[in-house]
C-alpha positions in Angstrom: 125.1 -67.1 -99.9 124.3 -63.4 -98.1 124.3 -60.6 -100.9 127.3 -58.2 -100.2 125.4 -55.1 -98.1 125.8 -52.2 -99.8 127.9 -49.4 -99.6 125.6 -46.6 -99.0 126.3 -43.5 -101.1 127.5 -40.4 -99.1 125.5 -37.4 -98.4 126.1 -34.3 -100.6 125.5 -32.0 -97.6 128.0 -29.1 -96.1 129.5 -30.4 -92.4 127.0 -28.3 -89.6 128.3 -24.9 -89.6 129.8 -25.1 -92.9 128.9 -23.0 -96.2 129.8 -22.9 -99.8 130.4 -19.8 -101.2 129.8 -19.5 -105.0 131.0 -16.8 -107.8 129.6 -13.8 -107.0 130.4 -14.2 -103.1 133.7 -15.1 -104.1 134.7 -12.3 -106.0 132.8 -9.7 -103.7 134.9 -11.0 -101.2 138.4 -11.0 -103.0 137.5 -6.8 -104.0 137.1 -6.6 -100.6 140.4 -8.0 -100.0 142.1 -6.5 -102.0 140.6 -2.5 -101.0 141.9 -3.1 -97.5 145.5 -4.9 -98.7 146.0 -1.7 -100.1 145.4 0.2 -97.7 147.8 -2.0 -95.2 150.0 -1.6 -97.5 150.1 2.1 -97.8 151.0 2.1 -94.2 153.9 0.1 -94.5 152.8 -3.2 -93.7 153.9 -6.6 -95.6 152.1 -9.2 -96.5 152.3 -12.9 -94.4 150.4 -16.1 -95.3 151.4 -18.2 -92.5 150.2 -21.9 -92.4 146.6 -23.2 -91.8 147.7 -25.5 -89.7 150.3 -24.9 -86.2 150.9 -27.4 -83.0 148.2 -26.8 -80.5 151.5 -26.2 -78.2 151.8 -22.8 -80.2 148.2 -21.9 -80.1 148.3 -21.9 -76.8 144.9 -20.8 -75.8 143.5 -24.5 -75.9 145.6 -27.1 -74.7 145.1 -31.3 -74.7 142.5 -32.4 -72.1 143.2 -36.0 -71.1 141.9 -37.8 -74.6 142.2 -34.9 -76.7 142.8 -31.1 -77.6 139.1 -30.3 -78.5 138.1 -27.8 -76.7 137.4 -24.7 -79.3 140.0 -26.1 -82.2 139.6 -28.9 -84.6 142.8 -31.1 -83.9 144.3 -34.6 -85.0 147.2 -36.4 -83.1 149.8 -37.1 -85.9 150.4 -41.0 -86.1 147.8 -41.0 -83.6 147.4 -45.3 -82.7 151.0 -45.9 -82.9 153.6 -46.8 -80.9 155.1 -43.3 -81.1 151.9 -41.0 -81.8 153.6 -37.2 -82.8 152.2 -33.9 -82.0 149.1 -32.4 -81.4 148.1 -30.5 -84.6 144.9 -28.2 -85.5 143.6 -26.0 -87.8 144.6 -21.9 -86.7 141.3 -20.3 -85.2 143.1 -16.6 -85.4 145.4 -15.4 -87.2 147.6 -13.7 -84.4 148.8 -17.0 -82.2 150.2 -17.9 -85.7 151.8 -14.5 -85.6 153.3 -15.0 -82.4 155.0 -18.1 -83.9 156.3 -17.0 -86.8 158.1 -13.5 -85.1 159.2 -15.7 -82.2 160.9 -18.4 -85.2 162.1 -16.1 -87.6 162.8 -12.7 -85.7 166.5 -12.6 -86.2 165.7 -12.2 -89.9 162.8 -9.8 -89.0 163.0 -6.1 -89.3 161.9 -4.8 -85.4 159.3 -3.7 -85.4 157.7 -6.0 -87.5 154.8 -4.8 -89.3 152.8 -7.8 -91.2 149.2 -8.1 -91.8 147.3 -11.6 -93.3 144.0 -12.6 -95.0 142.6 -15.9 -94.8 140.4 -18.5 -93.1 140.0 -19.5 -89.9 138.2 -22.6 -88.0 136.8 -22.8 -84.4 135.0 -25.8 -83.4 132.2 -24.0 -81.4 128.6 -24.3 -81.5 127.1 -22.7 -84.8 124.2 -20.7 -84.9 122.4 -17.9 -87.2 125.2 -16.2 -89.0 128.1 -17.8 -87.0 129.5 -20.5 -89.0 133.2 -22.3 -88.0 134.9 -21.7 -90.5 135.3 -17.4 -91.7 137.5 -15.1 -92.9 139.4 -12.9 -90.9 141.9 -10.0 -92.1 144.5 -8.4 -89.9 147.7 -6.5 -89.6 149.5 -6.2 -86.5 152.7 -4.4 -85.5 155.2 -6.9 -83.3 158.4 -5.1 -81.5 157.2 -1.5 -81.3 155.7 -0.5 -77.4 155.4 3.3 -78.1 151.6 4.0 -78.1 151.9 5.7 -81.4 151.3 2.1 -83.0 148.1 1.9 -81.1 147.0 5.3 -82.6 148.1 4.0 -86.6 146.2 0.9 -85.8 143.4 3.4 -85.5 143.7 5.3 -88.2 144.3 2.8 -90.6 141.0 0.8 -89.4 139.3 3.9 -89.8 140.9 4.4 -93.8 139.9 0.7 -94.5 136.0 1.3 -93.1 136.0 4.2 -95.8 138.3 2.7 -99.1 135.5 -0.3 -98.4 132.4 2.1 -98.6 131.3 3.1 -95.0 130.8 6.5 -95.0 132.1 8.3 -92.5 129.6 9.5 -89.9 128.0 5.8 -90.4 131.2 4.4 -88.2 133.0 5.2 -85.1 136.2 3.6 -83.7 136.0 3.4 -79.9 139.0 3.3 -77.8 139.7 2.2 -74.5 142.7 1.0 -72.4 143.1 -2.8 -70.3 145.3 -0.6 -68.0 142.6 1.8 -67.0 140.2 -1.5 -66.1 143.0 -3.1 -64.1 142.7 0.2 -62.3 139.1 -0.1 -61.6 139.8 -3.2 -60.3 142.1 -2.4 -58.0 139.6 0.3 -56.8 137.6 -2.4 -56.0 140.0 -4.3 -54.0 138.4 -7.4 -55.4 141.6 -10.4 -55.4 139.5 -13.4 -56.6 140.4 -13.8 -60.7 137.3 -15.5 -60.9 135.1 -12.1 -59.2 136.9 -9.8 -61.9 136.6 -11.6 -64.6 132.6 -11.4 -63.4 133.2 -7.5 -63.3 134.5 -7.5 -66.8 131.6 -9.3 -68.6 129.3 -7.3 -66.4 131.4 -4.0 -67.4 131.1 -5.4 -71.0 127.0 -5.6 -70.3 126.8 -1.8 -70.2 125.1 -1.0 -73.9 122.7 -3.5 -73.3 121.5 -2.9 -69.2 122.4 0.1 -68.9 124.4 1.7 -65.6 121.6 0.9 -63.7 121.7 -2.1 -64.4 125.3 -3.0 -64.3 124.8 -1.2 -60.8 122.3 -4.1 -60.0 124.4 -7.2 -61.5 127.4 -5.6 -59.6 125.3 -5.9 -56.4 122.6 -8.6 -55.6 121.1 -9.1 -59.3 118.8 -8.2 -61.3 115.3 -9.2 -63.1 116.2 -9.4 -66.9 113.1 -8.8 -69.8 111.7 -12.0 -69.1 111.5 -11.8 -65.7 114.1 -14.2 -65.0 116.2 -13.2 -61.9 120.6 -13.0 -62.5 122.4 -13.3 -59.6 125.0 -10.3 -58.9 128.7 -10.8 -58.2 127.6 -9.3 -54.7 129.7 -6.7 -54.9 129.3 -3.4 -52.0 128.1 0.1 -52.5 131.8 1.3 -52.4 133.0 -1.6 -54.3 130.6 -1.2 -57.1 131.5 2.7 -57.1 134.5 3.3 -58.8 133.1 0.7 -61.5 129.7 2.7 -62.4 132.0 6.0 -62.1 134.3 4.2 -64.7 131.5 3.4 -67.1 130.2 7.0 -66.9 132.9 8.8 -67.6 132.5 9.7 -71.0 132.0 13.4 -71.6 131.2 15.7 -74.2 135.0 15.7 -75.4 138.1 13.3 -75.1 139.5 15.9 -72.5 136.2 15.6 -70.4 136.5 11.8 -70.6 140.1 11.8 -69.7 139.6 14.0 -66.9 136.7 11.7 -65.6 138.9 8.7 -65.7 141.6 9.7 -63.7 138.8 10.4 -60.6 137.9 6.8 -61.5 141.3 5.1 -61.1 142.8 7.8 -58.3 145.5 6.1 -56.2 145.8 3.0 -59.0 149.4 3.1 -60.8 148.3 1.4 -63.4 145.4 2.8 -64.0 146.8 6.3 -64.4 149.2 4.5 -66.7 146.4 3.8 -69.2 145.0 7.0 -69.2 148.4 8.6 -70.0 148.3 6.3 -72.6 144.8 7.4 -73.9 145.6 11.1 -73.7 148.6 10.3 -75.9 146.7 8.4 -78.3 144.3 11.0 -78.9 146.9 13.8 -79.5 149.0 11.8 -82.2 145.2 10.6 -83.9 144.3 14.8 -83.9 147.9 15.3 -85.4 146.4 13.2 -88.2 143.0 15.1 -88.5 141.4 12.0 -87.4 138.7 13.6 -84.6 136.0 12.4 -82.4 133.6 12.1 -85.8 136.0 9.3 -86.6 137.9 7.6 -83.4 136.5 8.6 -79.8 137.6 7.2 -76.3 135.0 4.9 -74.8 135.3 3.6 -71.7 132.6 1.1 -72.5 135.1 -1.2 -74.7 136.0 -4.5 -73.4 137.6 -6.9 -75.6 137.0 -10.2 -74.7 140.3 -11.8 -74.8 142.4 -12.1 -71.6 145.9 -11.5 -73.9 145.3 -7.6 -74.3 147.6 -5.8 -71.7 146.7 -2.1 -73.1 144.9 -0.4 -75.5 141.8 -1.9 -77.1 140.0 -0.8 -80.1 136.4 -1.7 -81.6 135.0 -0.1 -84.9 131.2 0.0 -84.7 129.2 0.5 -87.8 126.3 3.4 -86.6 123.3 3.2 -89.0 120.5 1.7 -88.4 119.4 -2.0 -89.9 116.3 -4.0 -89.8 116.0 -7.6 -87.9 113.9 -10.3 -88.9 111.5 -8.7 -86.6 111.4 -5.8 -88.8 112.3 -3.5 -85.7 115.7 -0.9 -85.7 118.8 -1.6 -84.7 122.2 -0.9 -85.1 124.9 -2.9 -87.3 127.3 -2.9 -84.5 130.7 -4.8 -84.4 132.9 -5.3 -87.8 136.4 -5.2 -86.2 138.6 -5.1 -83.1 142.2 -5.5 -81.8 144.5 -3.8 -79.2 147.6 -4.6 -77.7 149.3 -8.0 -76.2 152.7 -7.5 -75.0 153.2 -10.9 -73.8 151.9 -13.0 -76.3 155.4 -13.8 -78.0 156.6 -14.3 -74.5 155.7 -18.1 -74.2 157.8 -18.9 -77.4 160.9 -16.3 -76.2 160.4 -16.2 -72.5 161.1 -12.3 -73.0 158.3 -9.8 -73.4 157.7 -8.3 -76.8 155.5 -5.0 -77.2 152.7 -6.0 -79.8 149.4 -4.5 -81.2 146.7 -5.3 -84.2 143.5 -5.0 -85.3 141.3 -8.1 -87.0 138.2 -7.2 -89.3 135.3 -9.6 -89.6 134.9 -9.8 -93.6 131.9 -11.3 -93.8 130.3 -8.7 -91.3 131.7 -6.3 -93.3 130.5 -6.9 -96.6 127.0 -8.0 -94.6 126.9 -4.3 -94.1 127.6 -2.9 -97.3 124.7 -5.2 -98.5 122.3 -3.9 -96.0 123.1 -0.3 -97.5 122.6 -1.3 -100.7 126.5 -0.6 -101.7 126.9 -4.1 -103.1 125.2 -7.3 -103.9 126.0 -11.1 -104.3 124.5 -10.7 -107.4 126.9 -10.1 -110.2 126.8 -9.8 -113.8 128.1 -12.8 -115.7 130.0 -13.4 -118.8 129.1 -12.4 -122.5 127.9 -15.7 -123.7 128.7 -16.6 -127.6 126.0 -19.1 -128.6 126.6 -22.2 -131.0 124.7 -22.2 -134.6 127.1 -24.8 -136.1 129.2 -26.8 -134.3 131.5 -27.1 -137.9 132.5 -23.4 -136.9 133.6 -23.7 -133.3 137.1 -22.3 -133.8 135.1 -18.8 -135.4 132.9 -18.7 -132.1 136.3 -19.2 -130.8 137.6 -16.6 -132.6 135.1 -14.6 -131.0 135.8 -14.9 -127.4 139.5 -14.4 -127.6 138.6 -11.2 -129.2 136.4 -10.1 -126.5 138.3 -11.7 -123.5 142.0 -9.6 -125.4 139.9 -6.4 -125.0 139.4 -7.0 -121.0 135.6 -8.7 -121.3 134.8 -11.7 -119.5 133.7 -13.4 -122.4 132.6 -17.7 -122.8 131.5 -19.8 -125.7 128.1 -22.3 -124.7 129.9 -25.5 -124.5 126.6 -27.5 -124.0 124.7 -28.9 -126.2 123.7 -26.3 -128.6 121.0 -28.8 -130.4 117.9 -26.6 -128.5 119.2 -22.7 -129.3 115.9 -21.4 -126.0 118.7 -23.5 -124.4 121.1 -21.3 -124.7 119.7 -18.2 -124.0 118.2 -19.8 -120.9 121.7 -21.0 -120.0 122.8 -17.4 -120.2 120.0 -15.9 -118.3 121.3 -18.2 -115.4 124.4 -17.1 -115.6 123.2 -13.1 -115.4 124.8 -12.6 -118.9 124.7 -9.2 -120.4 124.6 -9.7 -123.8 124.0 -12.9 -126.1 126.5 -12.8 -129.4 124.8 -15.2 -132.5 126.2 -15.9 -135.4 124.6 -18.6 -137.2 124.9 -19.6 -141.3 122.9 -16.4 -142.7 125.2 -14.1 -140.6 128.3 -15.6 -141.6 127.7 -15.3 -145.3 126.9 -11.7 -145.0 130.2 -10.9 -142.5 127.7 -9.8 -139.6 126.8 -10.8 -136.0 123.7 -10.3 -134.0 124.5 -8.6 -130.5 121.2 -9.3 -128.2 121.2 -6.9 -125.0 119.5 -9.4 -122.8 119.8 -6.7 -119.6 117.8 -4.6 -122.1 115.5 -7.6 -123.6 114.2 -8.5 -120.2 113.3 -4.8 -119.2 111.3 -4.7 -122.3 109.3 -8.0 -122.3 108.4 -6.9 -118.3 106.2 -4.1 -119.5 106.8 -2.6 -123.1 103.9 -2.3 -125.6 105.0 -3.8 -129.5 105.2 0.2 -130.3 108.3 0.7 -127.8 109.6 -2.7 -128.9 110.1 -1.2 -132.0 111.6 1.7 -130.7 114.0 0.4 -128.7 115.5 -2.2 -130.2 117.4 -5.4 -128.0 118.9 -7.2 -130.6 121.8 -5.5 -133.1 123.3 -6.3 -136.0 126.5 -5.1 -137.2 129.9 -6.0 -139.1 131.6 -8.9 -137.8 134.4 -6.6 -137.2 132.9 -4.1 -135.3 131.8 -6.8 -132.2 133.8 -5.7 -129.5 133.1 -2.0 -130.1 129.6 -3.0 -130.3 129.5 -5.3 -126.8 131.9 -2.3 -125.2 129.0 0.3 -125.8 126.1 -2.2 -124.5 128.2 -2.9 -121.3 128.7 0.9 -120.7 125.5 1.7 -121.2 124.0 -1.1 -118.4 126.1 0.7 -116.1 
């Protein structure tokens, strides 16, 4: 008789392009959260946590192929291998086409404008690389029902207040704004009709910080050699084609009004594309109005937001400072958060137009470039650890840590095996504990407890002689009464 096969045991390993995220992370990221929750919330806007999962017929931007809706979500067919298989369901990759749903469901109880903003994960089933993982947080507020331009510009503003509650400092950030409308002009300057040829201006527009005018000037054309000396073919644009492009991406001048003025010679005779710069020229007033200047939001005709849905103004907030890659070699931090506006994405559920804008910040860049400044680490200090002498007096040790964790320290008895007391302290030392509390037989007679610095202890066994050991003690005792004064003056002076 065959022995039974095996079942082999699964491996503990993250799916590709999955992480775990563990204590420290967790709560850096929650602070983080919470700084910029309140700062949406000073503006007015209220919180939504919509559902992780929506029908890929409301996500709209990837629809079933012929076996399955794959393409960029992760999606299941409900009572898929049935005789009456359900919907097509998959896990939100933004937080906006979610948006669109719920206004478009619930906007006869909504206030108009609606003003919402959401913090959570999302999942896009793309290739993973360095840093890009599918699964991340995103954090947004948008404003549905209100088409005035003046949301644009509080957009702005609040982006820019977030960047600085968070820790950027200002001069190490710039918002850059920019307007779909005045590229549709440009477009129409060029006369080009084939979608697929415009969309090839637009990535080659959005190509500009890298190559250069010059070298949009050749990609617009017949191509270009790249670094590697690789030859990219051009769209194959003309001379007077190409024009009022390069004239579009060099317009910025030394002040919004210089810019402004050099946009309207870009998009002359284009509806539209005067439209937009009206649109810009308003923006800028109501953001001075508001002391917010060119230091802190600036037009740049260089923004291109990637995603067909915005109809207006667009908005990027670049970080400026300069960062180290794994080459060692300068750069700047670049991209943490964009939005703009997209007046008809609520139209597929409502079949009527309705005036949108937002803004989405990429946490995990963000806090990716506090760290490279040094502001904040995913190192944290851990709890005040009581150790275990006797395990006949648990409920003192107890005892202990309610008093502690009642006066606002994170506190924790060792619940291992307290057998091996180097075990202990070893435990706590993994844990990043700041101080060590021991009380063991002698100390409990006597009414005292030993308080043990360990920040301190560790400094001191790195590189102090026996002399300064002496001299500055690690290890304190006092009244058993006195322990949380005693741990509240240790933790204040580690700070």
């Amino acid at each position: 008789m065959a022995k039974p096969k095996k079942t082999p045991r699964p491996k503990a390993e993250t799916p590709k392009g999955f992480r775990d995220y563990f204590g420290a992370e967790v709560v850096e990221r929650a602070r983080m959260l919470e700084a910029i929750a309140q700062v949406y919330h000073r503006y007015g806007f209220d919180a939504l946590d919509s559902s992780a999962v929506e029908t890929v017929e409301a996500l709209g931007k990837f629809l079933p192929d012929v076996d399955r809706p794959n393409e960029g979500v992760f999606a299941w067919q409900e009572d898929d291998g049935t005789d009456k298989p359900g919907d097509w369901l998959a896990l939100r990759y933004d937080l906006t086409a979610p948006l669109a749903r719920v206004y478009a469901q619930h906007r006869n109880e909504l206030p108009t404008p609606y003003r919402r903003y959401a913090m959570g994960p999302v999942w896009r089933n793309e290739k993973p690389g360095p840093g890009r993982f599918r699964q991340f947080y995103q954090c947004d507020a948008d404003t549905v029902g209100a088409a005035s331009v003046a949301a644009d510009a509080e957009i702005c503003a609040m982006l820019a207040d977030c960047l600085e509650t968070v820790g950027i400092a200002r001069g190490d950030y710039v918002v850059r704004v920019n307007n779909r409308k005045v590229l549709n002009g440009v477009l129409e300057a060029t006369e080009l009709t084939d979608d697929v040829q415009r969309d090839a201006v637009l990535r080659t527009i959005d190509k500009f910080d890298k190559v250069g005018a010059a070298g949009v000037a050749e990609l617009l054309g017949k191509g270009r050699l790249d670094a590697s000396g690789a030859f990219i073919d051009g769209i194959g644009l003309s001379e007077d084609q190409a024009g009022p492009v390069l004239a579009f991406l060099t317009s910025k001048g030394a002040d919004a009004g210089e810019t402004l003025a050099n946009l309207r010679a870009a998009v002359t005779g284009s509806e539209i594309g005067l439209e937009g710069v009206a649109e810009l020229e308003e923006i800028a007033e109501l953001l001075a109005a508001q002391g917010y200047g060119p230091d802190r939001i600036e037009i740049d005709p260089s923004v291109v937001r990637g995603l067909g849905y915005y109809t207006g103004p667009v908005f990027e907030a670049e970080l400026t400072f300069d960062i180290l890659d794994e080459k060692g070699r300068k750069r700047q931090f670049g991209s943490v958060a964009g939005g703009g506006r997209y007046d008809d994405l609520v139209k597929r559920f409502t079949g009527q137009a309705v005036p949108a804008t937002g803004v989405s910040i990429g946490v995990d860049r963000l806090l990716a470039a506090l760290r490279a400044q040094g502001q904040t680490s995913a190192a944290a200090a851990g709890p005040v650890v009581v150790t275990v002498m006797d395990r006949g007096r648990m409920a003192a040790y107890q005892s202990m840590v309610g008093e502690l964790r009642a006066a606002g320290i994170r506190a924790e008895v060792y619940l291992g095996n307290p057998k091996a007391f180097g075990n202990q302290l070893k435990y706590a030392d993994k844990r990043g504990s700041p101080i060590a509390v021991i009380e063991g037989e002698d100390e409990a007679a006597r009414g005292v407890v030993q308080v043990k610095d360990l920040i301190l202890g560790a400094q001191i066994a790195q590189s102090a002689t026996p002399e300064e050991w002496k001299e500055r003690p690690s290890q304190f005792e006092v009244p058993r009464d006195q322990l949380v004064a005693k741990v509240l003056e240790i933790l204040e002076s580690q700070r």
